[in-house]
C-alpha positions as CSV (number, residue, x, y, z in Angstrom):
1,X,0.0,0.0,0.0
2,X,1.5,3.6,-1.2
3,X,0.6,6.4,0.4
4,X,-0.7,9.5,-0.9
5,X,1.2,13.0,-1.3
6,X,-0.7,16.3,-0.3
7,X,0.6,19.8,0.4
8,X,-1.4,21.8,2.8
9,X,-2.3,25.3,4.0
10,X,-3.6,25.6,7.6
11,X,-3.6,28.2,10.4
12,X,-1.8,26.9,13.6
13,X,-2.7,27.2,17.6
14,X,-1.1,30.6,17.7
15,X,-3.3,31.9,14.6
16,X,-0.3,31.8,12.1
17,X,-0.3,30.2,8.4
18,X,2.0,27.2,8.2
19,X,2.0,25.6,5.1
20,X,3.6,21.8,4.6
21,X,3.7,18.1,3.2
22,X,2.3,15.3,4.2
23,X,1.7,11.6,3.4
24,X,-1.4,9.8,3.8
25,X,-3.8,7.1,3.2
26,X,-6.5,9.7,1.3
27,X,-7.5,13.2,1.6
28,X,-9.6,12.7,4.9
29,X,-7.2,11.0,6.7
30,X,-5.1,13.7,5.4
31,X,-6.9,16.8,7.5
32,X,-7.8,14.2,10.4
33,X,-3.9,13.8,11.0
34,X,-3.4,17.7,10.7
35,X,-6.4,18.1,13.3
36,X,-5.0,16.6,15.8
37,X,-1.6,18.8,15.2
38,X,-4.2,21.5,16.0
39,X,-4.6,23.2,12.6
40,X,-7.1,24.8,11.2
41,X,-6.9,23.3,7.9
42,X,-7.6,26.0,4.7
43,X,-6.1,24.7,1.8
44,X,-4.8,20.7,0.5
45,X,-4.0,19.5,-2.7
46,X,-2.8,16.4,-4.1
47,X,0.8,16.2,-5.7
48,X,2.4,13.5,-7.6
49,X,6.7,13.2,-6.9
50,X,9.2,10.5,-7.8
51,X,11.2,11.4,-5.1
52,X,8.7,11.2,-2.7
53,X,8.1,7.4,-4.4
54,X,11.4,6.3,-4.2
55,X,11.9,8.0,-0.3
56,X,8.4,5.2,0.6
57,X,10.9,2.4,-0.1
58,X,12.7,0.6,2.9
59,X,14.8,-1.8,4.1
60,X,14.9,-4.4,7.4
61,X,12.2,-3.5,9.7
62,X,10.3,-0.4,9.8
63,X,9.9,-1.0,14.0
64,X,13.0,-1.4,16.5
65,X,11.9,-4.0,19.0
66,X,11.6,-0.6,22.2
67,X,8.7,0.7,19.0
68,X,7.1,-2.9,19.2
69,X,6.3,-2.7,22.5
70,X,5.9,0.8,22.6
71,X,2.8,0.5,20.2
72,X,1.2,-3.1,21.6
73,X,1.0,-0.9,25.2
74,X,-0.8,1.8,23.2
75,X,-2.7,-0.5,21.3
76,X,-3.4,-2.4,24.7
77,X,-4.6,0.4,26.5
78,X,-6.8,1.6,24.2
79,X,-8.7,-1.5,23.6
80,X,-8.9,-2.0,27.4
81,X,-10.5,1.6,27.3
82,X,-13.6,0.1,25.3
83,X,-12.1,1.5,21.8
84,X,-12.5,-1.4,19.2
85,X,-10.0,-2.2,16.8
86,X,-10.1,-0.5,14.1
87,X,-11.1,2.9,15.7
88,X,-7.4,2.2,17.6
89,X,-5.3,1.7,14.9
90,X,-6.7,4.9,13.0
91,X,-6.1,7.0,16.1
92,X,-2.2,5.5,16.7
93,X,-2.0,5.9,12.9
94,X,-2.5,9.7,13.1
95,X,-0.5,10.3,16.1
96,X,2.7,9.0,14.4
97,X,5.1,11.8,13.3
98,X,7.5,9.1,11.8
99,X,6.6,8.2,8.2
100,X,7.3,5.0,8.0
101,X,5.5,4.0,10.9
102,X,2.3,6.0,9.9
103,X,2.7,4.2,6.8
104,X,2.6,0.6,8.7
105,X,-0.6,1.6,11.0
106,X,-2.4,2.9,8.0
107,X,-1.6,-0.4,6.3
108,X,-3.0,-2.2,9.7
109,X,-5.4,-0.4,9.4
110,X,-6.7,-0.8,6.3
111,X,-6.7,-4.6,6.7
112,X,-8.2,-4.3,9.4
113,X,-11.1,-1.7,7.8
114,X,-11.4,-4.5,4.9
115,X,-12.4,-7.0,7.0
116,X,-9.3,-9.1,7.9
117,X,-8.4,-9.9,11.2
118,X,-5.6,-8.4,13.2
119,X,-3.6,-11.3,13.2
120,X,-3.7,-11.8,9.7
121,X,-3.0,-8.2,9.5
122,X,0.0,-8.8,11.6
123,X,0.8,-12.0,9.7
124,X,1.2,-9.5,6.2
125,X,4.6,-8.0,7.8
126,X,6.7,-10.4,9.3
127,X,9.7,-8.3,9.4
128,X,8.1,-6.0,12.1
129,X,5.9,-8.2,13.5
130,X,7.2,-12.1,15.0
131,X,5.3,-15.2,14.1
132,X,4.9,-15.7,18.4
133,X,2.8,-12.4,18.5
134,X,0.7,-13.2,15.5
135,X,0.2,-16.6,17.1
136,X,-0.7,-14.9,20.4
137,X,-2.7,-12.5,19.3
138,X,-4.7,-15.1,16.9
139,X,-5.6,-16.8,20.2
140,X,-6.2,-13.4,21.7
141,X,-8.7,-12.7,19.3
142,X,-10.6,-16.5,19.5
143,X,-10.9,-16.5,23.3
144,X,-12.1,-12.8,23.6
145,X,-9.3,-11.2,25.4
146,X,-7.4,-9.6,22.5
147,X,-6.4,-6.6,25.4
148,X,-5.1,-8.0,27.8
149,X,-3.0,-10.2,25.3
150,X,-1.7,-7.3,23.7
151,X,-0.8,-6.3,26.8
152,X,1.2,-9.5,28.5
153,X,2.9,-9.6,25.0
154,X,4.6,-6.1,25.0
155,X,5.3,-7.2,28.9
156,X,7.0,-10.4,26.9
157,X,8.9,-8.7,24.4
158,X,10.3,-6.1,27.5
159,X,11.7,-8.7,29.2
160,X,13.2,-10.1,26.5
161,X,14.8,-7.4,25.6
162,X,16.1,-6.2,29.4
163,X,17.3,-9.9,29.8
164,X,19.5,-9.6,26.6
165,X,20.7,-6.6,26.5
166,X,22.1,-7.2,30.3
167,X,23.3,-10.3,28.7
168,X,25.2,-8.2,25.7
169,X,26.3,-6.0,28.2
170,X,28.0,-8.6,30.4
171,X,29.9,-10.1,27.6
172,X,30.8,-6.6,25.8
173,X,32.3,-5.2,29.2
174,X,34.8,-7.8,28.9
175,X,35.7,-7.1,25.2
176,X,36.0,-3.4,25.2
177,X,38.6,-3.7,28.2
178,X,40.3,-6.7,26.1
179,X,40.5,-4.1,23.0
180,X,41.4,-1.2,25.3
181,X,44.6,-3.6,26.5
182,X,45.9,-4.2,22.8
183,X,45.7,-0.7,21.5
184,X,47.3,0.4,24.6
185,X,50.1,-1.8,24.5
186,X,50.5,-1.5,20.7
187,X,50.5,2.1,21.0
188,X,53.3,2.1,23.6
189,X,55.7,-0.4,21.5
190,X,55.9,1.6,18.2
191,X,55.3,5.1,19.4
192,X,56.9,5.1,23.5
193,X,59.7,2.6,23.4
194,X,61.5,3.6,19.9
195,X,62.0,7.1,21.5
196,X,62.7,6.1,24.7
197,X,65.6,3.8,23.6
198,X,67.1,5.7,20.7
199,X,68.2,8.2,23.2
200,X,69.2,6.0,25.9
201,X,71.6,3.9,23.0
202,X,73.0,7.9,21.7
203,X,75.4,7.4,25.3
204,X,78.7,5.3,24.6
205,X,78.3,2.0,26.0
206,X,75.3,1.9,27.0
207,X,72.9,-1.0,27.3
208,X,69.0,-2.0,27.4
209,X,67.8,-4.2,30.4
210,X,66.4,-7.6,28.8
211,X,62.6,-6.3,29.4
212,X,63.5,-3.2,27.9
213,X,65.1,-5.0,24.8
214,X,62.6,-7.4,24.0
215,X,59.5,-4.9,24.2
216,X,61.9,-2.9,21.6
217,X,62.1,-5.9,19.5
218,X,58.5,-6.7,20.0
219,X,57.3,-3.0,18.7
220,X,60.0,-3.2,15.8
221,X,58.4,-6.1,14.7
222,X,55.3,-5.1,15.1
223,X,56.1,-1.3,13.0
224,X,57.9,-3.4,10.1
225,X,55.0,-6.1,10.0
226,X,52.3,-3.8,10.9
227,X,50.6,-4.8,7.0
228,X,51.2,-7.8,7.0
229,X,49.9,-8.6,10.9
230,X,46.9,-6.4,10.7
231,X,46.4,-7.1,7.2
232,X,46.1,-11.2,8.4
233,X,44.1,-10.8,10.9
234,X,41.5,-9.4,8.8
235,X,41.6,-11.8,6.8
236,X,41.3,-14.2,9.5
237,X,38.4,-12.3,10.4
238,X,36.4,-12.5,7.2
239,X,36.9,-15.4,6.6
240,X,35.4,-16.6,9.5
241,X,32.4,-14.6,9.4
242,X,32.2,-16.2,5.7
243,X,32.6,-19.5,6.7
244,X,30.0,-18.6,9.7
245,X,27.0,-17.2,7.5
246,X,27.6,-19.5,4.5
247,X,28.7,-22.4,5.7
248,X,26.3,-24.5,7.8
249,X,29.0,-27.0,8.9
250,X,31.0,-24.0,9.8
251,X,28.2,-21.9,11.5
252,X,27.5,-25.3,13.6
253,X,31.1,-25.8,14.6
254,X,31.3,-22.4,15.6
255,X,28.1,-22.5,17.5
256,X,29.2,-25.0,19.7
257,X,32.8,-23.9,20.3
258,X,31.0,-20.6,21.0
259,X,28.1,-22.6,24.1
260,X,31.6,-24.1,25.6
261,X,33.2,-20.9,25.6
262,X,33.6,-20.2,29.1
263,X,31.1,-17.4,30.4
264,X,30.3,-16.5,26.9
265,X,29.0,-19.9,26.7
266,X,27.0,-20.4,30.0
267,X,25.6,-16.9,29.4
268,X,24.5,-17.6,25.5
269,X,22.7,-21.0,27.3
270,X,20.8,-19.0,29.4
271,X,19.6,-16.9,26.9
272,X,18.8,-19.0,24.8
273,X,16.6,-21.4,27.8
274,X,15.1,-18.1,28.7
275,X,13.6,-17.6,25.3
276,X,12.3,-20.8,25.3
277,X,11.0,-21.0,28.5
278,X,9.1,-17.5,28.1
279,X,7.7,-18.0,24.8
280,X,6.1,-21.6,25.4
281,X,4.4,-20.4,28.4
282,X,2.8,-17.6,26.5
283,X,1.7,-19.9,24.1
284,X,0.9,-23.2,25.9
285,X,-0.7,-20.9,29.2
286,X,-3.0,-19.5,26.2
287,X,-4.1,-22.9,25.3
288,X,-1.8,-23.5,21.6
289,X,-0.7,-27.0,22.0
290,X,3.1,-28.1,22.7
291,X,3.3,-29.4,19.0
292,X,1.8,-25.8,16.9
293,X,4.2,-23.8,20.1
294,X,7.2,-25.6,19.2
295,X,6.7,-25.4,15.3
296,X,6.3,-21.3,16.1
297,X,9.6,-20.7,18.2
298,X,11.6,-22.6,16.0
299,X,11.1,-19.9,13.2
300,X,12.7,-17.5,15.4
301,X,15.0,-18.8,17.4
302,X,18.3,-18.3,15.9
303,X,20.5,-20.0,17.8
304,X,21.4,-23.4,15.0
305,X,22.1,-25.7,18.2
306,X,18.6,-24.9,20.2
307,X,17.0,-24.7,16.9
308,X,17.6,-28.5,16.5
309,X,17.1,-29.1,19.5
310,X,12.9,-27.6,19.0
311,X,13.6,-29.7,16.0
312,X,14.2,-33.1,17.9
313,X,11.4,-32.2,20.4
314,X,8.9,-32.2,17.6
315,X,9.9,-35.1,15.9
316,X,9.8,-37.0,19.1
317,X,6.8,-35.7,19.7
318,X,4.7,-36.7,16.5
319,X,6.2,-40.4,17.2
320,X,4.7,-40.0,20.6
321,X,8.0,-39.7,22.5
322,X,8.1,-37.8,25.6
323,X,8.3,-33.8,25.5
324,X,11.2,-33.8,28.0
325,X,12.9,-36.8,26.5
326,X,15.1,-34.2,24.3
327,X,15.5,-31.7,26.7
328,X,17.1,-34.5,28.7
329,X,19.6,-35.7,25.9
330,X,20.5,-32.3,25.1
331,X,24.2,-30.7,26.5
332,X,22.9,-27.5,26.4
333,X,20.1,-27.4,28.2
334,X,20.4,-26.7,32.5
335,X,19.6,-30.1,34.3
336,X,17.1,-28.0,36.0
337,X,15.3,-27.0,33.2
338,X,15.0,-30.6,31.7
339,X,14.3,-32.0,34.8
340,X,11.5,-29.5,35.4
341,X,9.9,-30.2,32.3
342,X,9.7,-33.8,33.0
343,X,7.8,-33.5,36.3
344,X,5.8,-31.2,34.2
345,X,5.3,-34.5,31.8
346,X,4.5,-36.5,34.8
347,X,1.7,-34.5,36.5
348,X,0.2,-33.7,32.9
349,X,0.6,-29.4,34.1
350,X,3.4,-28.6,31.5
351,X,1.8,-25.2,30.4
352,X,2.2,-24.3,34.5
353,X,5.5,-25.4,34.8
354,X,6.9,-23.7,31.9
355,X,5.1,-20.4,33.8
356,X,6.9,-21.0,36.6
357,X,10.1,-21.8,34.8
358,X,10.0,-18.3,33.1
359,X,9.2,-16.9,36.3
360,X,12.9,-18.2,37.7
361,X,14.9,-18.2,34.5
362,X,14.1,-14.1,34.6
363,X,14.8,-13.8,38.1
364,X,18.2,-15.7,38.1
365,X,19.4,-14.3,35.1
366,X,19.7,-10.9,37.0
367,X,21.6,-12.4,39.7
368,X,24.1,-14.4,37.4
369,X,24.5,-11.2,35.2
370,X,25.7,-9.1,38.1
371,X,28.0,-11.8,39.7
372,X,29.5,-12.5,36.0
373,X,30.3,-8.7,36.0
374,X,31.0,-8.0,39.5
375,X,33.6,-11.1,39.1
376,X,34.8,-10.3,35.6
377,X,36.0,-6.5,35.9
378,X,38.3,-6.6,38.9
379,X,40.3,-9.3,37.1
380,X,40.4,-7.8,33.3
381,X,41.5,-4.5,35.5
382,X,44.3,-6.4,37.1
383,X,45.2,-7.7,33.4
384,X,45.5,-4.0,31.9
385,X,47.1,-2.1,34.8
386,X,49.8,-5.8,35.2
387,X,50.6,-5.2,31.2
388,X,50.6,-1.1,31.6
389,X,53.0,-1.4,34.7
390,X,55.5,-3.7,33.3
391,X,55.8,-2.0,30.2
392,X,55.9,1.4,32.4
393,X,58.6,-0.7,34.4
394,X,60.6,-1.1,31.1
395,X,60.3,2.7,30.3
396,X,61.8,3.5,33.7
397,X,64.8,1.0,34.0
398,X,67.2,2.7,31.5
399,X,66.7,5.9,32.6
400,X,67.4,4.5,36.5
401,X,70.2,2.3,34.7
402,X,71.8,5.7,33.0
403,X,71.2,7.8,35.8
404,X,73.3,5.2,38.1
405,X,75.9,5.6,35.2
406,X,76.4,8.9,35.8
């Protein structure tokens, strides 16, 4: 769906002419938008432009995961307010100020308007919208509660988030102080010590403690290399990324060696158990069965190991295997998590456990973030000021070796 181009004439708040541009679905939506800007609108006319056509085209997702949520808690409130559907989207459609985003609601909208239900409405845009919320709200819509399910989903999707951006955070703390160490240390072997020692060598017999001498030799070869070194490792680089995102043997291997990674690994599990946990107790709480749930997380769940795991679960349940059974087989899955989900099996309340499961996954995730951190830092800090100080060290010893020769 395009939208339409209009240039308009209106008298502001204040009483002054303004005079602008403005997309929309037609002409009424058109002075409906501009009314709720607070203008008094005189004059609007329809204008073709190719620019303007080529400016509606996009690419990736029109909404950021913060918008998501931002617009099902709109969209929630207003519906629990007693305003239906359709009435809802028109109203968040003429509050937007961002084009692209008006351009998304008015497309809801219209579906909607046409006679197609919200979820299939959802269903048309995939990139902004993720097959577990269309499923949700689908459900949403057949029991009758379509409010508070818009609701407990943007409560979903901002958990998710918090949990992995603490997650990101933990693991890019210990990264940036890692990076931080090399260009410190490379920047003191070809710019400190070449100075350093060239005028400590100018006096007669004079000679360079063995620290001293090998951080020289260190930052020489490093200067004369410097192409070659950086230019490998670059190389290295890409070629892993390559082999990562085009090769699935690759991608796996690197998977795997990234789960036993230690901290990155543990923390990637938890992630990745968290996401389960959560979305199959939105789903299964809401009555979709374990078989239609599983099929719907797979499709987003990027991880390739926990992906076949969903994978395994599915096939062992259409042979009428146990849910837990690959839970249970699987290395990376918590013992507590399998183990759960077969007393789950046993007392037939798996939909209840998985609630509960969430409920202690997002708890404990906080806790293991901060002691991940809070254990982490002091000992990459001890790292960078050990390396800083001995190299300091073998700064100082010639002078204190030239100064005694004196």
């Amino acid at each position: 769906m395009e939208l339409r181009n209009f240039k308009y004439t209106a008298i502001n708040a204040d009483g002054k002419i303004v005079r602008g541009r403005i997309e929309a679905l037609n002409r009424t939506v058109c002075i409906k938008y501009l009314k709720t800007k607070n203008y008094q609108v005189k004059t609007i006319k329809e204008y073709k432009s190719v620019i303007s056509r080529l400016d509606q085209i996009s690419f990736g997702s029109t909404l950021k995961s913060k918008q998501l949520i931002f617009f099902l808690k709109q969209l929630g409130s207003l519906l629990n307010a007693g305003v239906n559907i359709v009435q809802a989207l028109e109203l968040l459609s003429l509050q937007q100020d961002n084009r692209l985003h008006r351009k998304l609601y008015f497309e809801l909208y219209q579906q909607v308007y046409n006679g197609f239900s919200f979820s299939v409405a959802l269903s048309k845009r995939p990139k902004e919208f993720p097959s577990l919320l269309v499923q949700m709200i689908e459900v949403g819509e057949l029991s009758g509660d379509l409010p508070n399910t818009v609701l407990k989903m943007a409560d979903y999707y901002e958990k998710q988030i918090k949990i992995t951006n603490d997650i990101k955070g933990a693991i890019r703390m210990p990264l940036i102080y890692l990076v931080a160490t090399l260009v410190i240390a490379a920047g003191m072997l070809i710019f400190v010590f070449s100075n350093i020692t060239d005028l400590f060598l100018s006096f007669e017999g004079a000679q360079l403690p063995g620290i001293t001498q090998f951080f020289l030799d260190a930052g020489n070869f490093t200067a004369q290399y410097a192409l070659y070194i950086f230019g490998g490792l670059a190389l290295v680089i890409l070629l892993i990324w390559v082999l990562n995102k085009y090769v699935r043997s690759a991608h796996r291997t690197f998977t795997i060696f990234m789960l036993k990674f230690p901290i990155i690994g543990s923390l990637t599990q938890m992630n990745n158990q968290i996401m389960i946990a959560n979305s199959l107790s939105q789903m299964m709480s809401n009555g979709i069965n374990s078989l239609k749930a599983l099929q719907t997380i797979r499709n987003f769940v990027k991880n390739i190991m926990y992906k076949e795991l969903i994978t395994k679960t599915i096939a062992y349940i259409e042979d009428g295997k146990p849910f837990s059974k690959s839970f249970v087989e699987s290395q990376y899955i918590d013992p507590i998590m399998s183990k759960m989900i077969a007393t789950g099996e046993r007392t037939g309340d798996i939909p209840k456990l998985m609630e509960n499961l969430a409920i202690y996954y997002n708890g404990i995730s906080e806790i293991r973030v901060a002691q991940i951190k809070n254990s982490l830092q002091p000992i990459l800090l001890l790292i960078v000021y050990a390396l800083v100080g001995v190299m300091i060290i073998a700064i100082m010893m010639p002078m204190l070796s030239l100064g005694s020769q004196i």
